[in-house]
N, C-alpha and C positions, 0 to 999 in steps of 0.2 A: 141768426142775427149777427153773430160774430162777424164771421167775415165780411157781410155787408158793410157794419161800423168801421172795422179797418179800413176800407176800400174806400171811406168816405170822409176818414181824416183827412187834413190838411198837411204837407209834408215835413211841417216841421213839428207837430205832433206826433207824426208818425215814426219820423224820426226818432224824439225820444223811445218810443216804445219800444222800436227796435234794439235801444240800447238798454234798458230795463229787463228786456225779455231774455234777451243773452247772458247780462251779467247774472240771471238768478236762473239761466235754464231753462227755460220756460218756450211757447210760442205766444207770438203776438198775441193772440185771443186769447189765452189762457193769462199771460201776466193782465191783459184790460177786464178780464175777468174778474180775477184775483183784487185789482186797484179798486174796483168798483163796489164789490163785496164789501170789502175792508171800510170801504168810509162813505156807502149811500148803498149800503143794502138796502132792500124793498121801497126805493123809492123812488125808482127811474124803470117807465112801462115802456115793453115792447114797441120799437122804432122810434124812440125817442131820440136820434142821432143828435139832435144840436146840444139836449143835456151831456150825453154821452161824451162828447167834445168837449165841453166846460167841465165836466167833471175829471175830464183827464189832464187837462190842462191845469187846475191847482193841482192834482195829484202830481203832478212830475217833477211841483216844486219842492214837494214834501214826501217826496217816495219811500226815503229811509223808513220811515212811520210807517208808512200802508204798506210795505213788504214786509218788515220784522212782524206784525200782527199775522200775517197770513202764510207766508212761507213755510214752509215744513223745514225744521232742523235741517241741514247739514246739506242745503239744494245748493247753497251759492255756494260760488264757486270764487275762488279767488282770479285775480286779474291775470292772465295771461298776453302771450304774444300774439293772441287773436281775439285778448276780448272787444267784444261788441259787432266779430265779423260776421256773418251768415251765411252757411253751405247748405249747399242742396247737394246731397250724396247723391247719387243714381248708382244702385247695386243691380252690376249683370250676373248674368247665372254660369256659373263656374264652380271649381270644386274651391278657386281660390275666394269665393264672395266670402267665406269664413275668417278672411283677416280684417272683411269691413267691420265687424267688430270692435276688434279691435284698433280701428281706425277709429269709428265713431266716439271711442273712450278717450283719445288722443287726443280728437281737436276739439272734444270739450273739457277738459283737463286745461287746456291753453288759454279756454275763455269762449270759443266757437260757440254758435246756437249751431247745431245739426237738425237739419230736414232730411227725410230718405224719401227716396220713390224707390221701387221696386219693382225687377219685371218679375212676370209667371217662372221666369227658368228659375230665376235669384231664389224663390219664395219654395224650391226643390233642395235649395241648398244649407238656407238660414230662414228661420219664422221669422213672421212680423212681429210678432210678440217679444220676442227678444230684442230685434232691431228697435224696438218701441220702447222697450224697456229701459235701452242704453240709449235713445236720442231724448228720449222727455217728451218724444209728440207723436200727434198722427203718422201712420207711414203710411203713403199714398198708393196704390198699388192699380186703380183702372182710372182707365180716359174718360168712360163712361160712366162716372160715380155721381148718384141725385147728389147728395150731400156736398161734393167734394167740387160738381162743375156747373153746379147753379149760377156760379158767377164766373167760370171763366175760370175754374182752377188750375188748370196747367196753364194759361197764359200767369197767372198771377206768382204761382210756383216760378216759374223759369224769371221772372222780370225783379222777386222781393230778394232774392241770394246777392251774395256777393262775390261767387266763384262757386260753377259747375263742379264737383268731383265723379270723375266715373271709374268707379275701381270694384269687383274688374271689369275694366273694358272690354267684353268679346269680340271676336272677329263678326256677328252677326252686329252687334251696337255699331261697331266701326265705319262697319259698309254702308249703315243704312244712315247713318248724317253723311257720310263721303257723300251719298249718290239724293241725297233728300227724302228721305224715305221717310215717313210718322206714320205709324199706323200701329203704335201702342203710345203708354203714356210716357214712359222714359224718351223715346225718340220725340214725340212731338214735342215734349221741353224742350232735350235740345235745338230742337229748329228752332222754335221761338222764342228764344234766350239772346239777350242782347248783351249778355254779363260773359267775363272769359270762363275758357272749358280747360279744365285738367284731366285730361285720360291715362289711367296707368295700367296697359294690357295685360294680358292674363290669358295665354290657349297652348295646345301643342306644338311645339317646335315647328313642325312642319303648316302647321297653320300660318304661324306667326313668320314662315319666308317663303310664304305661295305668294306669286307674283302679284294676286287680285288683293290678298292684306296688304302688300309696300307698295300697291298703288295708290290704296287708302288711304295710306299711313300719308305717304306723298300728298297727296289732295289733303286730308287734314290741317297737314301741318302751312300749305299755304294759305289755308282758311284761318288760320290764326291760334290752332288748338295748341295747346301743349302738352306733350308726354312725357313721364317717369317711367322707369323700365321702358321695356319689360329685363329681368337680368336673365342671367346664363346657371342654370343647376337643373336638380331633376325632379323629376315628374312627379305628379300623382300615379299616372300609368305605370306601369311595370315596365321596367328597362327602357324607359324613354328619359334622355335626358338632353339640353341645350337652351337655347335662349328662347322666351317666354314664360319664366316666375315672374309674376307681380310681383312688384318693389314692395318691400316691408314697411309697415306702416308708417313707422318714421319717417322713413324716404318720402314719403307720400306728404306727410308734414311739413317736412322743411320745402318742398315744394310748392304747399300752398302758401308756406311763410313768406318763399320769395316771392309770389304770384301779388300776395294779397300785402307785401312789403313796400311801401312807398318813399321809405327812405333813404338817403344818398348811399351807395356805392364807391366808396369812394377806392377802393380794392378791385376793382371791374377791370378787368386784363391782366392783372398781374396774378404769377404761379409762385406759389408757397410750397415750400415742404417744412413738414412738421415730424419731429420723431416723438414716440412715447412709452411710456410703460418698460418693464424691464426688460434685460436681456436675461436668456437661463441659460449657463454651459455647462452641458453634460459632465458629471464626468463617467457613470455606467449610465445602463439604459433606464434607470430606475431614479437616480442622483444629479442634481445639476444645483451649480453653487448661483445665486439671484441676489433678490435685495426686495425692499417692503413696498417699492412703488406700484399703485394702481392703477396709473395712466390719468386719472380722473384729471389733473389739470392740464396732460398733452392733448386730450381729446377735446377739451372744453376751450382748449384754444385754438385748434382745427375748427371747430364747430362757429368759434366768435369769427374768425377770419373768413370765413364762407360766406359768412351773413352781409357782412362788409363788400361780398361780391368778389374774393379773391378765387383763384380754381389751387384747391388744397388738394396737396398728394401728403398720406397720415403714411407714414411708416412706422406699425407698431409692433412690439413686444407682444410676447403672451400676455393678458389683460383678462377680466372675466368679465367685462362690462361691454356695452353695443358700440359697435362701429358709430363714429355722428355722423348723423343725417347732412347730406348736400356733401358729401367728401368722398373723394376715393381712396382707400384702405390698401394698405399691401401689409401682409401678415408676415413678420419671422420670427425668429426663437434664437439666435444666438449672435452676437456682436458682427462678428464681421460678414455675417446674412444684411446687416440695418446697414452696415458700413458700403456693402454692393448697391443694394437697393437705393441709398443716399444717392451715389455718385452714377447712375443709371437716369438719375432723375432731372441731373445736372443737364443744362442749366435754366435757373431761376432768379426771380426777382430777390427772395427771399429765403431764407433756412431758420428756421426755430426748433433748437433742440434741447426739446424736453426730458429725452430719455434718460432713465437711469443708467447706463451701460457697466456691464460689470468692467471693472478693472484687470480683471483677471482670468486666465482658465487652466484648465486641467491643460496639460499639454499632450498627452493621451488619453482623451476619454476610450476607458474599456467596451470591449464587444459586449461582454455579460456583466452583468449581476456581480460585482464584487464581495464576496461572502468573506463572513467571520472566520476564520482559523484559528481554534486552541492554540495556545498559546504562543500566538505568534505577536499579536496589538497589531495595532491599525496601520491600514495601509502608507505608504510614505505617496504624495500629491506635489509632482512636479508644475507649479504652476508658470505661466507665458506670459506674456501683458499684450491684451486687445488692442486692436485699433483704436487711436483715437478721434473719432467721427467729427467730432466739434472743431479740432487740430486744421485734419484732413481738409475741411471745407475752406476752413477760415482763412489756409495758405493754397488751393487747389487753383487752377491756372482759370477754371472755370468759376469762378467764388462769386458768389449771389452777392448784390449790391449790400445787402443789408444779412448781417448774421448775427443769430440775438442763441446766446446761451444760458442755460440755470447753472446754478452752483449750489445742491442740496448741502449745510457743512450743520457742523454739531460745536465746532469751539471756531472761534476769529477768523468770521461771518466775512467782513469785509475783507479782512488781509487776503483770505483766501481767492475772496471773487475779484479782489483787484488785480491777483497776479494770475487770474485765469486769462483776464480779459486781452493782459499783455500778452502772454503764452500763445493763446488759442489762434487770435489772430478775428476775434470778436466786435462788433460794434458795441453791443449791449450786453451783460450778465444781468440776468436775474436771479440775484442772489435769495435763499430763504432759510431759517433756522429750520431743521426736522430732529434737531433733538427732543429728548421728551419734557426739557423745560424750559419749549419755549413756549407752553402754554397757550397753546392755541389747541381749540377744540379738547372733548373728551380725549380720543386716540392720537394728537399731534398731527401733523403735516402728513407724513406717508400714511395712505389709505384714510384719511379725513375730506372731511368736504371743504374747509375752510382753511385759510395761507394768509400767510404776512410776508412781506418782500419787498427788497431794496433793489431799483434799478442802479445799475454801476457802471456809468461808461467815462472817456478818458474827460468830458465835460464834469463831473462828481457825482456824489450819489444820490437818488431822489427816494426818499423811505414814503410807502405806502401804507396804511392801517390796514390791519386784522381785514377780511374779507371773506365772502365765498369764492371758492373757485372759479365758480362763472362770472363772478366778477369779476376778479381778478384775469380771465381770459380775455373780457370785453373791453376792460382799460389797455390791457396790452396791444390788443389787438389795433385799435385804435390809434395807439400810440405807432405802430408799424406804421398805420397808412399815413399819418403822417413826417414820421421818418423818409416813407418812401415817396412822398412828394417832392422833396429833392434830388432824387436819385433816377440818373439815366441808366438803364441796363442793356 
């Protein structure tokens, strides 16, 4: 009866449910389920569809009520950047279907309802049981199913989503929407899906650049498909290695963020570079002098600037946290590697440098292991003074219209960041206290989640409150594009 009664709301009934079912996890039939229980058990018979309607219809105005009675501790989920959207995964059969996993954890984390279908290869690689586990519903697995196509279940499947995900996409899935093929139930969704497709590939190298795959890939993509990945590393196979890893789940995410994002762009063509996290310089192979930064707000402002539709080049530091999702990363380890990497990059709309760069290096880092000697004390450390990156851009012949620097200081915050901004040759300093009393967060600023900060440019200073980092990356961010709406490059 379930899926009859859905099929037979009204769309803006349906609507609500759709947004009840996601925000607490759920599937459609199981939250009208749940609604129903909670406030007319045993009193609505078998096909009684027009009670069934009325009874939903007060429920959605007092949902709060009829969820907290029924709900099991700890299902809802809090609001994310996809509550109320709906995916229909489709896992192909690969060694890689074991990051859909950890996908499905993802985009319900965000707020995502996830549906999976599954083919026979997928179901070799990962249970349903588990994929069930982590989506909160059905996982659909035959075309042929009583239960499942009584009414037309893979049409209803393909048309209720809000974005196809196909991850991994194999070269067999690939071909057989290229060329129109259904003749399982993952393919026949796609064909009868009127909703966009996200495919992120997943096969052997050589798979993935046989001419019959990049014809596919060609024909897809003019059909309107979108892909992520596939990236460049190595195999499951043994000593296979090149392009065809499924993109990492993340990747996968902020992908369907942009797909299923329908807000302005207003960073759409313009290239950023961003630095972050520290520099280490050697000085033995074992020793390199650094500083306490985590990167956490150079990346979380790569990440705000993506989203705004900017194309971000991250030049980071050693860091132990993930690449963000929708950016391309270039990894180095010591100042004047970020200082190359910087001016390689050149030119851009914009530069944002976030990194902590050391000040200083060893001026010969040793080949070995610098050891102890009785009684000799400690070695004597001729230090050099680095590149300075922020200097370099801000006067460089090539200089991005717009160049925004930090100024991490411990005593006179401003005096300091004022005479950066003259110095450096900066539009903007984003100044912030990281001593430890400036009282912000448990562990302060360096390696905390949370910042306070003063914009300082030659117009005066604009002070900010207390924040989280991701905040504080999304107002900046923001602040860029519109900076850079006056600016011709």
């Amino acid at each position: 009866m379930a899926s009859i009664t859905i099929r037979n709301l009204d769309d803006e009934v349906k609507e609500l449910l759709r947004r009840l079912a996601a925000e607490n996890n759920r599937s459609m039939e199981e939250q009208a389920r749940v609604m129903i229980r909670a406030a007319v058990d045993g009193q609505i018979g078998s096909g009684r569809i027009d009670q069934i309607e009325n009874t939903l219809r007060e429920l959605t105005s007092m949902h709060s009520a009829a969820t907290a009675v029924a709900a099991p501790a700890g299902k809802i989920l809090p609001r994310g950047t996809l509550s109320g959207k709906r995916i229909l995964l489709i896992i192909g059969g690969g060694i890689a279907a074991y990051k859909a996993l950890d996908l499905i954890r993802r985009l319900r984390e965000r707020g995502a309802a996830v549906r999976v279908v599954m083919t026979a290869a997928a179901q070799e690689f990962v249970t349903t049981l588990s994929v069930g586990a982590l989506s909160a519903d059905h996982v659909f697995t035959e075309l042929f199913d009583r239960n499942d196509e009584h009414d037309v279940g893979h049409i209803r499947l393909s048309r209720e989503a809000d974005l196809l995900v196909v991850a991994p996409a194999t070269a067999d899935l690939m071909a057989k929407l290229a060329n129109g093929h259904a003749n399982d139930l993952a393919s026949t969704v796609l064909l009868a899906t009127d909703k966009p497709v996200l495919m992120a590939p997943a096969m052997n190298p050589k798979m993935w650049s046989h001419p019959a795959t990049r014809r596919n890939r060609a024909t897809l993509g003019k059909d309107g498909v979108t892909f992520v990945g596939p990236a460049r590393g190595e195999m499951a196979e043994s000593n296979e290695a090149g392009e065809g890893r499924m993109a990492e789940p993340l990747e996968i995410v902020a992908a369907v963020e942009a797909l299923l994002d329908a807000g302005p762009k207003p960073l759409a063509g313009r290239r950023i570079i961003v630095t972050s996290g520290p520099t280490h310089e050697p000085i033995d192979p074992v020793r390199y002098i650094a500083n306490r930064s985590s990167g956490k707000q150079g990346h979380a402002i790569a990440a705000a600037l993506a989203r705004l539709g900017a194309d971000v080049r991250l030049v980071s530091g050693p860091v132990s946290i993930a690449d963000p999702a929708g950016v391309r990363t270039i990894h180095v380890e010591r100042a004047q590697e970020m200082r190359d990497a910087v001016e390689q990059l050149l030119p851009a709309d914009a530069a944002v440098f976030v990194a902590a760069v050391a000040d200083w290096r060893s001026e010969n880092s040793a080949g070995e292991k610098i050891k102890k000697v009785a009684g000799e004390g400690p070695p004597v450390l001729r230090m050099v003074e680095n590149p300075d990156i922020l200097a370099g851009v801000g006067h460089h012949s090539q200089r991005p219209g717009l160049v925004v620097g930090f100024a991490a200081e411990t005593q006179d915050l401003l005096r300091n960041a004022q005479a950066k901004l003259a110095k450096k040759g900066a539009d903007l300093i984003v100044a912030n206290d990281v001593s430890h009393e400036s009282g912000i967060g448990p562990s302060g600023v360096m390696g905390g989640d949370r910042n306070r900060v003063r914009i300082v440019s030659k117009a005066g200073v604009e002070e900010w409150p207390e924040m989280t980092k991701d905040e504080v990356a999304a107002r900046l961010a923001t602040l860029i594009a519109e900076r850079l709406k006056t600016i011709v490059v």
